[in-house]
C-alpha positions as CSV (number, residue, x, y, z in Angstrom):
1,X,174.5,124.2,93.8
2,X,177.3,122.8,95.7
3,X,178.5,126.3,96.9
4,X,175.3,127.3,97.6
5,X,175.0,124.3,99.9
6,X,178.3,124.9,101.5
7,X,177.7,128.8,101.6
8,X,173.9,127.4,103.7
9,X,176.1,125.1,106.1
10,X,178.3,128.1,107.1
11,X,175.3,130.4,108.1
12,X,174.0,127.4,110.5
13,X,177.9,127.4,111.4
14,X,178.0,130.6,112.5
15,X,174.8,130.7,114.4
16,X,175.4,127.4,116.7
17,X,179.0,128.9,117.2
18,X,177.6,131.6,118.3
19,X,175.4,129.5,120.8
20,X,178.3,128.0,122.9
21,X,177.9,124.7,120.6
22,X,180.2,122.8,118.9
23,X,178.3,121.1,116.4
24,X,174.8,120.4,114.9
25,X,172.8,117.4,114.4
26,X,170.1,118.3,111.9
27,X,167.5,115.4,111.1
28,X,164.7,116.6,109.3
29,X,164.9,115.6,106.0
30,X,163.7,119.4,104.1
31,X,166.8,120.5,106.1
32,X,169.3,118.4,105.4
33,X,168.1,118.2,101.9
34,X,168.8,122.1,101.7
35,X,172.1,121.6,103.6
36,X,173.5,119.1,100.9
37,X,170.9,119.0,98.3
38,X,169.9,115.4,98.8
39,X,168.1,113.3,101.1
40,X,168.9,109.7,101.7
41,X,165.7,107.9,104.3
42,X,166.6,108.0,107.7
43,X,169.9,110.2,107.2
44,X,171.0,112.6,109.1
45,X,173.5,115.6,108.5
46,X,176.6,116.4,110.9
47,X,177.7,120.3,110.6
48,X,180.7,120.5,112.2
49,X,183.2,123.5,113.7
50,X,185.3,123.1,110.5
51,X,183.8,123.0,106.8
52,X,185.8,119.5,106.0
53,X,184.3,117.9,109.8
54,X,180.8,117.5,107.9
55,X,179.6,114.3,107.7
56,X,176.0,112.8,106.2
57,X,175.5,109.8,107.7
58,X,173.2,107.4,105.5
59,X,171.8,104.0,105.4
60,X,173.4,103.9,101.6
61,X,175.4,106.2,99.8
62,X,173.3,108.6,98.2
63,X,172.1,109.4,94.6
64,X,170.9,106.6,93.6
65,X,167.2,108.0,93.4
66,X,167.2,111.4,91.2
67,X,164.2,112.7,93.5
68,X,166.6,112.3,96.3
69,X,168.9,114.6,95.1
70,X,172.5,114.5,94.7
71,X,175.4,114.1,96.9
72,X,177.1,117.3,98.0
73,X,180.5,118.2,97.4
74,X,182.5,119.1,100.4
75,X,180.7,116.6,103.2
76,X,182.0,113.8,104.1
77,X,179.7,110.2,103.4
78,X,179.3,107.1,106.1
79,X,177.3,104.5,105.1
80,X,176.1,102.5,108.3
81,X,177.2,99.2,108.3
82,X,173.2,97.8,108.7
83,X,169.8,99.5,108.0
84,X,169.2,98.7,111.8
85,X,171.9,101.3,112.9
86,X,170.4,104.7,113.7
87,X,172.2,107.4,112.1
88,X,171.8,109.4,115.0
89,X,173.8,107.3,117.2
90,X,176.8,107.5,114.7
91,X,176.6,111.2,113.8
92,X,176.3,111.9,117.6
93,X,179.0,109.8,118.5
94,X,181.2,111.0,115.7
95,X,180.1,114.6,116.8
96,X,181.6,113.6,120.4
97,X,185.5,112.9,119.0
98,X,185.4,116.0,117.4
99,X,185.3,118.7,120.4
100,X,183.9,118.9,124.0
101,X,181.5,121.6,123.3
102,X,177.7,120.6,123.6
103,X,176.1,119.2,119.9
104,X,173.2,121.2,119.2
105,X,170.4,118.7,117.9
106,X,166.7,119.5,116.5
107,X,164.7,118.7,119.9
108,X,161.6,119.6,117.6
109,X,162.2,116.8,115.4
110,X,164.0,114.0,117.5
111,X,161.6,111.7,119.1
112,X,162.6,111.5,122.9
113,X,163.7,108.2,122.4
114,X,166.4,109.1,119.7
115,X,167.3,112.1,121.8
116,X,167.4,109.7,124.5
117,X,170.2,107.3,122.3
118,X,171.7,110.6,121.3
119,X,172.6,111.7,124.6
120,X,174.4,108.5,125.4
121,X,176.2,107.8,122.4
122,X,179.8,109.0,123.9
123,X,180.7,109.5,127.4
124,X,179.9,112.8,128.6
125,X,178.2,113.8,125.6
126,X,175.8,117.1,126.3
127,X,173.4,118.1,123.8
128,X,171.5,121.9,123.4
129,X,168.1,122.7,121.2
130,X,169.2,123.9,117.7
131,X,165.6,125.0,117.5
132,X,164.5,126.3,114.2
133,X,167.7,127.4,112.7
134,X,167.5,125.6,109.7
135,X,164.3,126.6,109.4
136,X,164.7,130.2,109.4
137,X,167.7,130.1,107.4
138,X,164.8,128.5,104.8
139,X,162.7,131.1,104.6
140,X,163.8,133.9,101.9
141,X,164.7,131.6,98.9
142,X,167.5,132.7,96.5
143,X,167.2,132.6,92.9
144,X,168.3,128.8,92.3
145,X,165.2,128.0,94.7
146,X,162.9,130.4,92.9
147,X,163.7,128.8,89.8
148,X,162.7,125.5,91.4
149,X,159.4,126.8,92.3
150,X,159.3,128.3,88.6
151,X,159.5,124.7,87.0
152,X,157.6,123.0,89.6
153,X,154.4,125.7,88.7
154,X,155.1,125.2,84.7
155,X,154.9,121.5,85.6
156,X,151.5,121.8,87.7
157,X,150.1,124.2,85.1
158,X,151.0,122.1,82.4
159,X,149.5,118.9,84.1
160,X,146.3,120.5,84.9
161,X,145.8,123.1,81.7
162,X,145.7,118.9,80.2
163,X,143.1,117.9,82.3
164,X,140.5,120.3,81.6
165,X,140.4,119.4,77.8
166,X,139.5,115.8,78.4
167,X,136.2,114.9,79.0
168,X,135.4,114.8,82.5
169,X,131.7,114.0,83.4
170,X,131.0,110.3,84.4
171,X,134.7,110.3,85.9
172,X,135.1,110.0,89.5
173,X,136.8,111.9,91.8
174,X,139.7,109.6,92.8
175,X,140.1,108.8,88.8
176,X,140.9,112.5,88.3
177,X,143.5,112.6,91.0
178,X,145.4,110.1,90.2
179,X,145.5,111.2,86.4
180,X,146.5,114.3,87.6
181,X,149.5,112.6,89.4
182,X,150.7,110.9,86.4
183,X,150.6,113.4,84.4
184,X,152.5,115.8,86.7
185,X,155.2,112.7,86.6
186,X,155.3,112.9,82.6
187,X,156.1,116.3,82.5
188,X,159.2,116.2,84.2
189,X,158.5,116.0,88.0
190,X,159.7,114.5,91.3
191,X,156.2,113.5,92.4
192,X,153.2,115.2,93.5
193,X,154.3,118.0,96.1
194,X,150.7,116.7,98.4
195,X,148.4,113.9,97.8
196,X,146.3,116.0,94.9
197,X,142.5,117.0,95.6
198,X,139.5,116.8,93.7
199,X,136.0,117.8,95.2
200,X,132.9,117.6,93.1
201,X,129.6,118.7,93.6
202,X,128.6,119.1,97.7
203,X,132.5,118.4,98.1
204,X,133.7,121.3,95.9
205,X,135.3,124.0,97.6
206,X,136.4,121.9,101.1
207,X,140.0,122.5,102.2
208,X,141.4,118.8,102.7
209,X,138.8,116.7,100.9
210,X,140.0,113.1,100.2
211,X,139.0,112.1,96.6
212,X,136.0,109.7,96.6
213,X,134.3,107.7,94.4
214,X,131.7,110.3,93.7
215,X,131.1,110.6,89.6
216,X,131.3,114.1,88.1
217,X,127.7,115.2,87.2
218,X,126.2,118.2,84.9
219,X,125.8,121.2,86.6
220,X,128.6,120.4,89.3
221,X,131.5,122.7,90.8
222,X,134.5,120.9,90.6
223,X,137.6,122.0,92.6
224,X,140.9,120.5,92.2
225,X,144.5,121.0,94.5
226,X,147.3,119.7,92.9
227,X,151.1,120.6,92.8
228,X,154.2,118.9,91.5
229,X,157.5,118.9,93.1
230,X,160.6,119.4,91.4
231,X,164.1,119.1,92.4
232,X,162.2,118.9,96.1
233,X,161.0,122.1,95.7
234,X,156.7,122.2,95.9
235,X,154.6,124.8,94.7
236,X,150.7,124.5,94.9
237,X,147.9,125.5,93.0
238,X,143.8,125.3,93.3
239,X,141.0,125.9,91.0
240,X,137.1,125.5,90.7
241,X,135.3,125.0,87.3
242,X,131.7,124.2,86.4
243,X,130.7,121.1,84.7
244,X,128.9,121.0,81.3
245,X,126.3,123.8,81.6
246,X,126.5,127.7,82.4
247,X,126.8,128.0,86.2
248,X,123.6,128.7,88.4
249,X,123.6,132.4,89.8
250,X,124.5,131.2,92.9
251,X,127.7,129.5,91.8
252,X,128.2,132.5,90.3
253,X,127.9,135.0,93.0
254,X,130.2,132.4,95.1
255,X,132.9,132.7,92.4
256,X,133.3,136.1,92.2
257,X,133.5,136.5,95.9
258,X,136.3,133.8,96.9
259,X,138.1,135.4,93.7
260,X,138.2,139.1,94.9
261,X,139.3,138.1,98.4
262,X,142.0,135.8,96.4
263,X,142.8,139.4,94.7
264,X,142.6,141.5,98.3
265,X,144.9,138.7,99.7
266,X,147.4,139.0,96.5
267,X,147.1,142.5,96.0
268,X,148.2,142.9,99.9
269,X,151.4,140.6,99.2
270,X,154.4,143.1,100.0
271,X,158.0,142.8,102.1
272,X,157.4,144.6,105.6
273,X,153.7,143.8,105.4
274,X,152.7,141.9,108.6
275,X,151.5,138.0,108.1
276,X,147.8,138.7,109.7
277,X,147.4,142.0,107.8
278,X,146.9,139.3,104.2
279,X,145.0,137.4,105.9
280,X,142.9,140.4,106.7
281,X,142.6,141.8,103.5
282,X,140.9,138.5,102.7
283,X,138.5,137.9,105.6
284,X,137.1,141.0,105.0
285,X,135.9,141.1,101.7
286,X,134.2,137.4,102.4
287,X,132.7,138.8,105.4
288,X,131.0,141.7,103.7
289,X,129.7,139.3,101.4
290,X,128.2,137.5,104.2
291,X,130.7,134.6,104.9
292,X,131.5,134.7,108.8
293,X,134.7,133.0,109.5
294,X,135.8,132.6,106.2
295,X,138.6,131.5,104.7
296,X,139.2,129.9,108.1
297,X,142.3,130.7,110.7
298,X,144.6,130.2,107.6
299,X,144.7,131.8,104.4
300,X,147.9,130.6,103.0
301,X,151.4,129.7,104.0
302,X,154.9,129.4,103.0
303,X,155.9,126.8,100.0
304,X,159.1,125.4,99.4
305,X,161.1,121.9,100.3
306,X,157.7,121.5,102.2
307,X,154.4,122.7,101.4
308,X,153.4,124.6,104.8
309,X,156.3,126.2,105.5
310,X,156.7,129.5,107.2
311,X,155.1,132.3,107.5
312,X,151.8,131.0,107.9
313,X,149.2,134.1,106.6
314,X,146.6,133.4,109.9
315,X,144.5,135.7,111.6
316,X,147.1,135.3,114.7
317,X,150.5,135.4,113.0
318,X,153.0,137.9,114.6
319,X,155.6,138.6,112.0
320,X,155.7,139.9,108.5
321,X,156.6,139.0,105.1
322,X,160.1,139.4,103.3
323,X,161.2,139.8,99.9
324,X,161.9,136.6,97.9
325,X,159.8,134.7,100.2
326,X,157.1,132.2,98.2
327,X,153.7,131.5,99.8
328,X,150.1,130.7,98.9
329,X,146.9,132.4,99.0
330,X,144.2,130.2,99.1
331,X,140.6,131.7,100.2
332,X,137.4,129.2,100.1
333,X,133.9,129.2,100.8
334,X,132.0,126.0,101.5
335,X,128.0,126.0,101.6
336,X,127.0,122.5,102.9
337,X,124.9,120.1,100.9
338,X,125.6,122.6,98.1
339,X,129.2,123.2,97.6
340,X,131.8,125.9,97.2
341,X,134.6,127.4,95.9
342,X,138.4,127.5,96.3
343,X,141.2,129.6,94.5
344,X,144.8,128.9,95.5
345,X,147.9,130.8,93.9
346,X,151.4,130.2,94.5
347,X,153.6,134.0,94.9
348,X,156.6,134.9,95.6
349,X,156.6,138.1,97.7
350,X,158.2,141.3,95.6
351,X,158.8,144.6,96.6
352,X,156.4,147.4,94.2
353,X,159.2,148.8,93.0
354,X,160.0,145.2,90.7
355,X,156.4,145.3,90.0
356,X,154.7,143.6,93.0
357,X,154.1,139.8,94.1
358,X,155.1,137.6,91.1
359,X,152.8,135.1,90.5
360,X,153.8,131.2,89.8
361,X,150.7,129.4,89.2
362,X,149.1,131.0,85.9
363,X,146.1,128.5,85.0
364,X,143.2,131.0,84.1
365,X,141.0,131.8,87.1
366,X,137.8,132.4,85.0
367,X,135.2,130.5,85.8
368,X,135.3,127.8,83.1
369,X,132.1,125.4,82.3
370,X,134.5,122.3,81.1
């Protein structure tokens, strides 16, 4: 993907031209990492006037760690000569012999105090925001990066698809997360893409629930969050099952109405659509059913180097979805003391006329009793 690295650097090129800067300092990691394609700790990336003035400016040479990625073709390497050195003070500095123009930096990453050490790396060094460039130039994905996200959802599937043919009463919930990690790990990937999430029983069906050392029991909802990341890229995925037994009526009637918001949110997945109108298309069908102020202020969100990227599906979000843009839908309903349910999908956004939202994440979203 070298080209397509280089081909990335020349779009933030042109837009911090464009600005009155002369350069760019980016420093957080998912961005440099699609910049170059790797990500060495504490690096940061130089993006200069000229292709051959780009530097990455490391702690140690890179590509020594596969899940830190390769290094690019076409930027230059310095290694610091100590792990004490910050690598913004070098890239700033270097940034400073190269033209008198200000160096555009990520003020929404820096800490002040490394803007601070920024600012008086070189005499008369003057630094503007780069704001979000990077960011937005993340957004729409192009096939490479799709492909990524393909992988990384076979992996998940795969991992979890394993899981749900072992035996799983007696086991606790912090025992099921981490054998969920591994086996993400032994079928091919970086890593988990988030610390993975299983809720059983009166935890099932909660957003962010840590696992515990609660014990699976007959009769439970179990919900599990996992995703694997692969090549960096993260995709995400979230099921409930019941344990041992036919499920209750009331874990019934729960299911089928986190599953057809899930469906209203998927269904309403479309380029020009706006953000809050998904998130709509959810909240209604849970309010009808009598959940008020469900699925929360967020239904789902963007997925990629980072798992909650832009656009964020909320009830407040002011712009609207693009083509080739991968998010999640994720809808929940949590009764306390009782439990709940949540369903979670990873997309990529698809205009009708190629058939509509494609869908990563394919584990069966019947309600199994495992």
């Amino acid at each position: 993907m070298s080209d397509a690295h280089a081909a990335r650097r020349a779009r933030l090129r042109d837009r911090f031209l464009a600005t009155g800067s002369g350069a760019a300092l980016v420093s957080r990691p998912a961005n440099i990492r699609y910049l170059t394609g790797c990500t060495p700790p504490g690096a940061v990336l130089l993006v200069g006037r000229e292709p051959d003035q780009d530097h990455l400016v490391a702690a140690r040479r890179p590509g020594r760690d596969p899940a830190e990625g390769q290094p690019p073709d076409g930027v230059r390497i310095t290694v610091l000569p100590s792990p004490e050195t910050d690598a913004v003070v070098t890239a700033a500095a270097l940034a400073a012999g190269m033209c008198d123009a200000p160096v555009a930096v990520e003020e929404h990453h820096l800490t002040v105090a490394r803007h601070r050490v920024a600012a008086s790396a070189a005499p008369g060094l003057r630094l503007a925001d780069l704001g979000c460039a990077v960011e937005q130039l993340r957004l729409v994905k192009d096939e490479e990066e799709i492909n990524f996200l393909r992988i990384a959802a076979e992996i998940t599937d795969q991992a979890l698809g394993e899981l749900l043919e072992s035996i799983l009463v007696g086991r606790t919930e912090r025992h099921l997360a981490l054998e969920l990690e591994r086996r993400l790990i032994d079928h091919g990937a970086d890593g988990p893409a988030f610390p993975t999430r299983v809720g059983t029983g009166p935890h099932s069906g909660l957003a962010a629930h840590p696992p515990t050392d609660r014990r699976v029991e007959e009769g439970d909802l179990l919900t599990v969050a996992l995703g694997a990341a692969y090549r960096g890229y993260r995709c995400e995925i979230a099921r409930t099952f019941v344990i041992g037994t036919a499920p209750a009526d009331w874990q019934i009637e729960i299911y089928e109405q986190v599953f057809a918001a899930q469906r209203a949110g998927r269904e309403a997945l479309a380029p020009g659509v706006p953000c809050r109108e998904v998130h709509r298309a959810a909240r209604e069908v849970l309010e009808r059913a009598g959940h008020q102020g469900a699925p929360g202020p967020l239904l789902g969100h963007g997925v990629g180097l980072e798992i909650g990227e832009d656009p964020q599906l909320s009830s407040g979000a002011m712009g609207k979805l693009d083509a080739c843009v991968p998010v999640t839908v994720e809808p929940g309903v949590h009764l306390p003391g009782r439990g709940g349910v949540r369903i979670d999908d990873t997309l990529v956004v698809r205009p009708p006329a190629e058939g509509g939202p494609e869908l990563l994440t394919i584990t069966t979203k019947e309600l199994l009793a495992l």
